[in-house]
VOPAGU-2260 file (C-alpha; in pm, 1 decimal, decimal comma):
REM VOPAGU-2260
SITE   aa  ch    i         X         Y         Z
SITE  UNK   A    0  -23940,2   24032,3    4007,8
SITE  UNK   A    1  -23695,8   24087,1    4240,0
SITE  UNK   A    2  -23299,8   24217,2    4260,7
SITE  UNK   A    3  -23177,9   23859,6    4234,7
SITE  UNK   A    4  -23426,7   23758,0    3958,4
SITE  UNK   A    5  -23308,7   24089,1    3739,4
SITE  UNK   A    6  -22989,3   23907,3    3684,1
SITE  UNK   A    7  -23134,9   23624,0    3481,5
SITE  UNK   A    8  -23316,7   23836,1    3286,4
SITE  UNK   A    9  -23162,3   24002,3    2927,8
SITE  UNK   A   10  -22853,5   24173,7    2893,1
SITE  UNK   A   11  -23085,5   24478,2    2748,1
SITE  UNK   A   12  -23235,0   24518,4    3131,9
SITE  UNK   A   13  -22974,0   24458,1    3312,4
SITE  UNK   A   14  -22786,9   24739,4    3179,9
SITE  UNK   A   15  -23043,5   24935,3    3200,6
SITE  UNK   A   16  -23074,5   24896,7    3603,5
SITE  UNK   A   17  -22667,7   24914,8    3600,6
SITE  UNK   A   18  -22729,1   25298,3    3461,0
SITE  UNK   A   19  -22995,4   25359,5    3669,6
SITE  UNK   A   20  -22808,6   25204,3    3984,1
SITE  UNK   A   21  -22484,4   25382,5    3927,2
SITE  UNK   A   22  -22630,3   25759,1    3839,9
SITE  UNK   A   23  -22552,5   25872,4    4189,2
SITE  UNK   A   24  -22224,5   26000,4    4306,8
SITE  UNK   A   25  -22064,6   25763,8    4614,3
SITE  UNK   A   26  -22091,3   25990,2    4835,7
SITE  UNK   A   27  -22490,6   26041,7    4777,7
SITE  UNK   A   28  -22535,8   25661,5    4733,1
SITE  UNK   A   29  -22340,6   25608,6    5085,0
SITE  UNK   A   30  -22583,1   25861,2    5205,5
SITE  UNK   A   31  -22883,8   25702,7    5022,4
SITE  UNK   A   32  -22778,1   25392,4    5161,4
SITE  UNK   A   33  -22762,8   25489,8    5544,0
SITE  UNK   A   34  -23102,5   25637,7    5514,2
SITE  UNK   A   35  -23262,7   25315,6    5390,7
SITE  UNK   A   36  -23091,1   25151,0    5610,5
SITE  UNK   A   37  -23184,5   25352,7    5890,3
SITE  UNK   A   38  -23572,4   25368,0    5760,6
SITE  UNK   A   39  -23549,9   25010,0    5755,7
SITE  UNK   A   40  -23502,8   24956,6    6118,4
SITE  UNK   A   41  -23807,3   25143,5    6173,4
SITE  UNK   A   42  -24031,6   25011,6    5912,9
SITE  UNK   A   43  -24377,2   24909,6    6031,7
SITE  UNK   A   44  -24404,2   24592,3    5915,6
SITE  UNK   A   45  -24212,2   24289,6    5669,4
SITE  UNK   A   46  -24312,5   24416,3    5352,0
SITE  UNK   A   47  -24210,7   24768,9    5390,4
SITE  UNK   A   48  -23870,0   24614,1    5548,0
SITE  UNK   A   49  -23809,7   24452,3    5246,1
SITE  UNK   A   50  -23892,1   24666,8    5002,5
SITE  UNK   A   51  -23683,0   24906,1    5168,8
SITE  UNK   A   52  -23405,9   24664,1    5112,2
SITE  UNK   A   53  -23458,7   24583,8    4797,1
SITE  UNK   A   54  -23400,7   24943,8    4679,8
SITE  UNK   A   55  -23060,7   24884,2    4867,8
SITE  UNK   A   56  -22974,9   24607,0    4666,0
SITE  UNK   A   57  -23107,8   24772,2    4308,4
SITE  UNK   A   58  -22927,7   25052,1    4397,7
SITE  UNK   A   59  -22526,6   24887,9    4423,4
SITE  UNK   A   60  -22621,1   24641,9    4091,8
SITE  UNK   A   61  -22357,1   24797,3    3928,3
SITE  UNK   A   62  -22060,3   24707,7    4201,9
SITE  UNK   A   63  -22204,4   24336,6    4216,3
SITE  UNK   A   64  -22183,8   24366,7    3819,2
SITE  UNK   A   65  -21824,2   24492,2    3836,0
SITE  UNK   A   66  -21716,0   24271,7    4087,3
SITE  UNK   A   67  -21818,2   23961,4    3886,8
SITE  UNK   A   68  -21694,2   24099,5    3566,7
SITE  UNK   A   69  -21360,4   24101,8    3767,5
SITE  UNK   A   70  -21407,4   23698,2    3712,9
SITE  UNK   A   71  -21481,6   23658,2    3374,7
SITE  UNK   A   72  -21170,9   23485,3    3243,9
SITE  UNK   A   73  -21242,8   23202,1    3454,3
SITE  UNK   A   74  -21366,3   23027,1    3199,2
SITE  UNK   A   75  -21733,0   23055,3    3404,7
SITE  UNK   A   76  -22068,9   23182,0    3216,6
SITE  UNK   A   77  -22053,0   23634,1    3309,2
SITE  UNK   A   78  -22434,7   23510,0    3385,8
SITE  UNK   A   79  -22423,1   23292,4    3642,1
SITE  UNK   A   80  -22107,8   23477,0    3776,9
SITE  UNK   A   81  -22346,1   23800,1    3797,4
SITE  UNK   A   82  -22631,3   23580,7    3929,5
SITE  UNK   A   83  -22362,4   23503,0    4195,4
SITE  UNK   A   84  -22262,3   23826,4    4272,9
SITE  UNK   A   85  -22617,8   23981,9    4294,4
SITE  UNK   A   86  -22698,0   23692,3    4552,1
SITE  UNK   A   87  -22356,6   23782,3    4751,6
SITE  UNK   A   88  -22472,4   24144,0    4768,9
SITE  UNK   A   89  -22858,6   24055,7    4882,0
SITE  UNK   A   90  -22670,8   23829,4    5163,1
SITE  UNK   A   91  -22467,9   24153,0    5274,8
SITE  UNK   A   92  -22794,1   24356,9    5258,4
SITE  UNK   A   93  -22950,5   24153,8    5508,8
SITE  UNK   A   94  -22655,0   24100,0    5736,1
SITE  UNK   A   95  -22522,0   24472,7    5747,6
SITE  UNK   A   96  -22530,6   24681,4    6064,3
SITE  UNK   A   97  -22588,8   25023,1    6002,2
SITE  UNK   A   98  -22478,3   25098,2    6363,0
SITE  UNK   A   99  -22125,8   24928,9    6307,3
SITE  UNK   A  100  -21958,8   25222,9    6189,9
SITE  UNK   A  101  -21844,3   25188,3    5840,0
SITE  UNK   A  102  -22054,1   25247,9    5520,1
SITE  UNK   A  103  -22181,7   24955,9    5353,5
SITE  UNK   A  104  -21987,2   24930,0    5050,1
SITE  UNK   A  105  -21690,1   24845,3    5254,3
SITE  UNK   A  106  -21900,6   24518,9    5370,0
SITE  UNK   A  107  -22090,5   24442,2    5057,4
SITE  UNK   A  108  -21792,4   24445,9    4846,0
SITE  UNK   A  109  -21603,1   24167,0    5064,1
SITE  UNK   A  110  -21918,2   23966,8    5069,8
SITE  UNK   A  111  -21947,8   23926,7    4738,4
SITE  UNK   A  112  -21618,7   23867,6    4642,8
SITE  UNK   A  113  -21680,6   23568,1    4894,8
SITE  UNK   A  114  -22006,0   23467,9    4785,3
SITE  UNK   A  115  -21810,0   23481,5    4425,0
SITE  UNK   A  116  -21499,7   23221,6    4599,8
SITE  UNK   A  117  -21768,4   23024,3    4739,0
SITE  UNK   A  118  -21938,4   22936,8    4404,3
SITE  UNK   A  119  -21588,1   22887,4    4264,0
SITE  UNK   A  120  -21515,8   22609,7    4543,3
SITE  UNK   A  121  -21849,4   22429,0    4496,5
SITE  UNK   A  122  -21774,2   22382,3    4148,0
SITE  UNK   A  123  -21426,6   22237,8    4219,8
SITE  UNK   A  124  -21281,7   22124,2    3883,1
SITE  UNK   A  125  -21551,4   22178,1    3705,6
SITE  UNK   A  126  -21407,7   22519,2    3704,4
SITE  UNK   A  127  -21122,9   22467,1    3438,7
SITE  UNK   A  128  -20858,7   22728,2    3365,7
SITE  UNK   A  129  -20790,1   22752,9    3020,1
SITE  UNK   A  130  -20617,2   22421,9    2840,5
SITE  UNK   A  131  -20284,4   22587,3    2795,1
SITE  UNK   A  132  -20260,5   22686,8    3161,9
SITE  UNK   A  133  -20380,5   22305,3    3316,9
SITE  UNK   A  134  -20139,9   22201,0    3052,7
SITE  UNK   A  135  -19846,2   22379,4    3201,3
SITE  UNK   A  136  -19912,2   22291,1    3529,9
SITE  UNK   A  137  -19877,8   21969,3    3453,2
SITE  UNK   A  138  -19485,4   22030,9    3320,8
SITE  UNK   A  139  -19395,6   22302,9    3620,7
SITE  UNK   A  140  -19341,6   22016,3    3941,7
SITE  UNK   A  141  -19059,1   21862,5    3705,6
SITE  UNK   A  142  -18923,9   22214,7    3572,5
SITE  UNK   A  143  -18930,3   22383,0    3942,1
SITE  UNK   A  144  -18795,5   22031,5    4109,4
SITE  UNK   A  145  -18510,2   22083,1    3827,4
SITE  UNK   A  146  -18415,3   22390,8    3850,7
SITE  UNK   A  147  -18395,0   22373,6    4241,0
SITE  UNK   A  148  -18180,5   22120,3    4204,1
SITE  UNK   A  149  -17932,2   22354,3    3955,4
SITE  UNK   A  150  -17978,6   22661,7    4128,7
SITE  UNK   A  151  -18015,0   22552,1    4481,9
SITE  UNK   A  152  -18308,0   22728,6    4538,3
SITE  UNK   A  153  -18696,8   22811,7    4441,3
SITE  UNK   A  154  -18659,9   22933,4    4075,5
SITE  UNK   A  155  -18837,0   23271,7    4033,5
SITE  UNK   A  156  -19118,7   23248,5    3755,9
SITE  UNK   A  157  -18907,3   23381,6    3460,9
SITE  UNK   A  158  -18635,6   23133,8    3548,9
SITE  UNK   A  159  -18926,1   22876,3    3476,9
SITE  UNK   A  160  -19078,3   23029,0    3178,4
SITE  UNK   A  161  -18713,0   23016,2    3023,3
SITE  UNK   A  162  -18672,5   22668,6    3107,5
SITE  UNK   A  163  -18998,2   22590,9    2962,6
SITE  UNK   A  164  -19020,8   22793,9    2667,8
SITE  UNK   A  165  -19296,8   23017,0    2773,2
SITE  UNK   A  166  -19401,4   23361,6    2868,9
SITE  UNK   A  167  -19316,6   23464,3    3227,4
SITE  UNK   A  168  -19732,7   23530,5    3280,1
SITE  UNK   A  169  -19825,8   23243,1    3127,7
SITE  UNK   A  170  -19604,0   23026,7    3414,4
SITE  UNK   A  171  -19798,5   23325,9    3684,4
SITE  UNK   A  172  -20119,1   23267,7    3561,1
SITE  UNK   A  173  -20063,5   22853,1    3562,6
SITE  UNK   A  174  -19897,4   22899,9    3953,9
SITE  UNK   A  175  -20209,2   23151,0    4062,0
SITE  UNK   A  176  -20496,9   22918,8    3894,9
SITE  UNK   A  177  -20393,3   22622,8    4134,9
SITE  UNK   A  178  -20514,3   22830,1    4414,7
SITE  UNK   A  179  -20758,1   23108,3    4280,0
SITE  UNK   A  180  -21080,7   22924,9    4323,9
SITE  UNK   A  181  -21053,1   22787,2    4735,1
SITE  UNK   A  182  -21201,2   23075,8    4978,1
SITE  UNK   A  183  -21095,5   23053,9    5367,2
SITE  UNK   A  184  -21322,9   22894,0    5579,5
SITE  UNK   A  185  -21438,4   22928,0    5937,0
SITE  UNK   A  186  -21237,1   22607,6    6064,6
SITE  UNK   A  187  -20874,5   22746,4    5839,6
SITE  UNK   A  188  -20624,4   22908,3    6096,3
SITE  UNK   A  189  -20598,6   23273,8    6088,1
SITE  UNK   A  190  -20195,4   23326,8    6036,0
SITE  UNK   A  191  -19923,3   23125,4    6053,9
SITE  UNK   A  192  -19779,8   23204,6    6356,8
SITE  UNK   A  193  -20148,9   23162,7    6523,3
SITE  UNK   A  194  -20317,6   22826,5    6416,1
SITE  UNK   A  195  -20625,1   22908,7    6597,9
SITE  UNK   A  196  -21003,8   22950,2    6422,0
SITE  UNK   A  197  -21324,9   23045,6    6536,7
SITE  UNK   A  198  -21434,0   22670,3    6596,1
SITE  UNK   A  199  -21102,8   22630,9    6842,4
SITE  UNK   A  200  -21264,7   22880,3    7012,7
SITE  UNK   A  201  -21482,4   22607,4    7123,3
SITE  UNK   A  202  -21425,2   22303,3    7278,5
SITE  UNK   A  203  -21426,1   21940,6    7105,5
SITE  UNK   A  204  -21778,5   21861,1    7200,3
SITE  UNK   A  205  -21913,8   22190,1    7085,5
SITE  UNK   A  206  -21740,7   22183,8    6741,7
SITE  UNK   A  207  -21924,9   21905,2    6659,0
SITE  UNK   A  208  -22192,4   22078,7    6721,2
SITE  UNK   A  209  -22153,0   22293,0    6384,4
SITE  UNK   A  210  -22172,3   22669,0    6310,4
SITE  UNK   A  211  -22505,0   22748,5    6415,2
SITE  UNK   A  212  -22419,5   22719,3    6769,6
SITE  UNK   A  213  -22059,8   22837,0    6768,1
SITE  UNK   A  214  -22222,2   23152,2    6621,4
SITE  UNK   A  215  -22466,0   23150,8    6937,1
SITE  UNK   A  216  -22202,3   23161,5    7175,6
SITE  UNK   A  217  -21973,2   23380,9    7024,1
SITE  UNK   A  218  -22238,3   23648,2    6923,5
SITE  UNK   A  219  -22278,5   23829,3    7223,4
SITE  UNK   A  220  -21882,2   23853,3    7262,8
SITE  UNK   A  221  -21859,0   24001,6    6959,0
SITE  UNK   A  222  -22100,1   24257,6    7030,0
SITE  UNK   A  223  -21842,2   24374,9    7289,5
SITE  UNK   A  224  -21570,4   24398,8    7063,8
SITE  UNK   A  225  -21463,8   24758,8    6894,0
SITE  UNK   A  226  -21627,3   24888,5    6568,9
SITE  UNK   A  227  -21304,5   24839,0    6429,1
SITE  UNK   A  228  -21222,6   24445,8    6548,4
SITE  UNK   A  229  -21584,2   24384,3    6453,1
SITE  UNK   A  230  -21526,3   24508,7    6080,7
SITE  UNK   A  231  -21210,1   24328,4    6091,9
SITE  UNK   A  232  -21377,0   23924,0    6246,5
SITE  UNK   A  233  -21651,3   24001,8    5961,2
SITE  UNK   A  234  -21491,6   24033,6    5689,1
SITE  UNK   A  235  -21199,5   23757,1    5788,8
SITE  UNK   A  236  -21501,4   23500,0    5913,8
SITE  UNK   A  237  -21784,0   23555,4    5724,2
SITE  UNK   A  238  -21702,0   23790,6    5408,8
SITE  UNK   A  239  -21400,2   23552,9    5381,6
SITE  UNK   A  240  -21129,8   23792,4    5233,9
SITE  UNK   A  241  -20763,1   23719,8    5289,5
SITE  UNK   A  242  -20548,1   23912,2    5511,7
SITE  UNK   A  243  -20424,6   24105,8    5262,5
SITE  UNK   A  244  -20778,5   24220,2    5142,4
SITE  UNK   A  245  -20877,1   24372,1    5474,5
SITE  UNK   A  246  -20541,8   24560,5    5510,7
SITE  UNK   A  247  -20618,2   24727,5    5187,4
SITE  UNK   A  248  -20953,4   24788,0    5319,4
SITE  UNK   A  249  -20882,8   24928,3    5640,7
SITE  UNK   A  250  -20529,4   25050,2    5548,1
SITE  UNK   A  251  -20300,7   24883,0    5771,3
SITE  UNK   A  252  -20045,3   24588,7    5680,3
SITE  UNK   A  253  -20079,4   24243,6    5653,3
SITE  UNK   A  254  -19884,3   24139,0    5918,4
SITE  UNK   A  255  -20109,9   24426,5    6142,4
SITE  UNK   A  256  -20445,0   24230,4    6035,5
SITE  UNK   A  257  -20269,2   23918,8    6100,3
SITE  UNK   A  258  -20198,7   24026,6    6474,5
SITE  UNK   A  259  -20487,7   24196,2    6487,2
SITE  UNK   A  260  -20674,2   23847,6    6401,3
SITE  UNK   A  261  -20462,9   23694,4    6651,9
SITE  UNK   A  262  -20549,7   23951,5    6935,5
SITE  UNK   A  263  -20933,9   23918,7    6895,0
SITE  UNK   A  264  -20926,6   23567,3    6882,9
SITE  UNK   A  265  -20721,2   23543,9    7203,9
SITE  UNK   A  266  -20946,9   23783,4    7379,6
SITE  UNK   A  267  -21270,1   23579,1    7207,1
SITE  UNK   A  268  -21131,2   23267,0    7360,8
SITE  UNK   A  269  -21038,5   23397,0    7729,9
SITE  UNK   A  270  -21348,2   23546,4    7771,4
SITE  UNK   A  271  -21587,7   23231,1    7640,7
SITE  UNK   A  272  -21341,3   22990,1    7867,0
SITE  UNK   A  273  -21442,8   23225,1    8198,3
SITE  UNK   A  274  -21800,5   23210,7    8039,0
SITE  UNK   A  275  -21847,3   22830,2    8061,7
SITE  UNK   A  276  -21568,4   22828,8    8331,5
């Protein structure tokens, strides 16, 4: 049985590999980590690579665990959303480069908030939020269209919860489920002021072409890019976190990722034009 397969199993076991996976201190599972990772480029042959990552995998249960717990008022099964998360972490597993320069966790835990997103977008509205938040979506176009007219402005949400009769959270919660479920995708611009993508990186002809090859040609121009940019395209393109998310991961502002984004897709796009020039 393997990682992903231990999240189907009971609640009983999977607790039991959460203790197990979360005995060691950070900084001894970042450490752990590295040296698996490192033994794994060097393994002999596929089964030994694999079992070497499975241990990776068994070993950060307990942030996949967390991270999908993070989800549970979603009105979503905690199983499945575990299921998801475990499959989110195997995918980081097998994409991470240990010779990026940043630890795994900060990948992994990206990835399977995306994989997470992902799952939540597939579902569409099969995914309900809870009847007394669809309900008061349905009554906030009117209220906010109202009250702009009145005040002359966009009402702030306890301006709408008075108008409505409800609890300032419960008019947050209703204006944060519209949106909560839709991940960014590869062909969404980056920022506003920058309406470029990875895909208009390409030209007409090759978009049509799909992912697969746009990842072909961009690959070895990413290569080229700094540990830092590449950390930063990964977790924008492919972990699928919001601006916001990798400021708080690499500690800058939002507006810094956002030129940031800008800035390596600029270069990206230069240097593929002189490419096929």
């Amino acid at each position: 049985m393997n990682a992903v397969d231990e999240f189907s199993s009971s609640g009983t076991r999977l607790r039991a590999r959460t203790r197990r996976a979360s005995s060691p201190a950070r900084r001894q599972r970042a450490e752990l980590t590295a040296s698996l990772f490192r033994r794994r480029l060097t393994a002999p042959d596929d089964p030994t690579r694999a079992a070497l990552l499975e241990q990776v995998v068994e070993l950060h249960l307990d942030v996949a665990a967390s991270i999908a717990g993070s989800y549970g008022s979603r009105g979503v099964d905690g199983e499945d959303l575990r299921q998801v998360a475990c499959v989110g972490l195997l995918n980081a597993a097998r994409r991470f480069d240990i010779d990026a320069g940043f630890d795994f966790m900060s990948f992994a835990v990206p990835t399977i908030r995306g994989e997470i997103r992902r799952y939540f977008r597939d579902l569409g509205w099969t995914v309900r939020p809870p009847r007394r938040v669809q309900e008061l979506q349905q009554h906030l176009p009117a209220a906010r269209a109202e009250l702009e007219r009145t005040l002359g402005r966009s009402p702030r949400p306890g301006e709408l919860a008075t108008h409505l009769g409800v609890k300032t959270n419960d008019v947050v919660e209703a204006v944060s489920a519209t949106g909560c479920y839709s991940p960014r995708s590869l062909d969404e611009p980056t920022s506003a002021d920058d309406g470029q993508s990875l895909y208009d990186l390409l030209g007409t002809s090759d978009r049509q072409r799909g992912a697969a090859e746009a990842r072909v040609l961009l690959a070895p121009l990413v290569r080229e890019l700094s540990e830092r940019d590449r950390h930063v395209l990964s977790m924008r393109f492919f972990a699928q976190c919001t601006q916001r998310e990798i400021a708080a991961n690499i500690g800058v502002t939002q507006m810094q990722v956002s030129r940031m984004l800008t800035r390596i897709l600029r270069d990206l796009r230069r240097q593929l034009a002189d490419e096929q020039g």
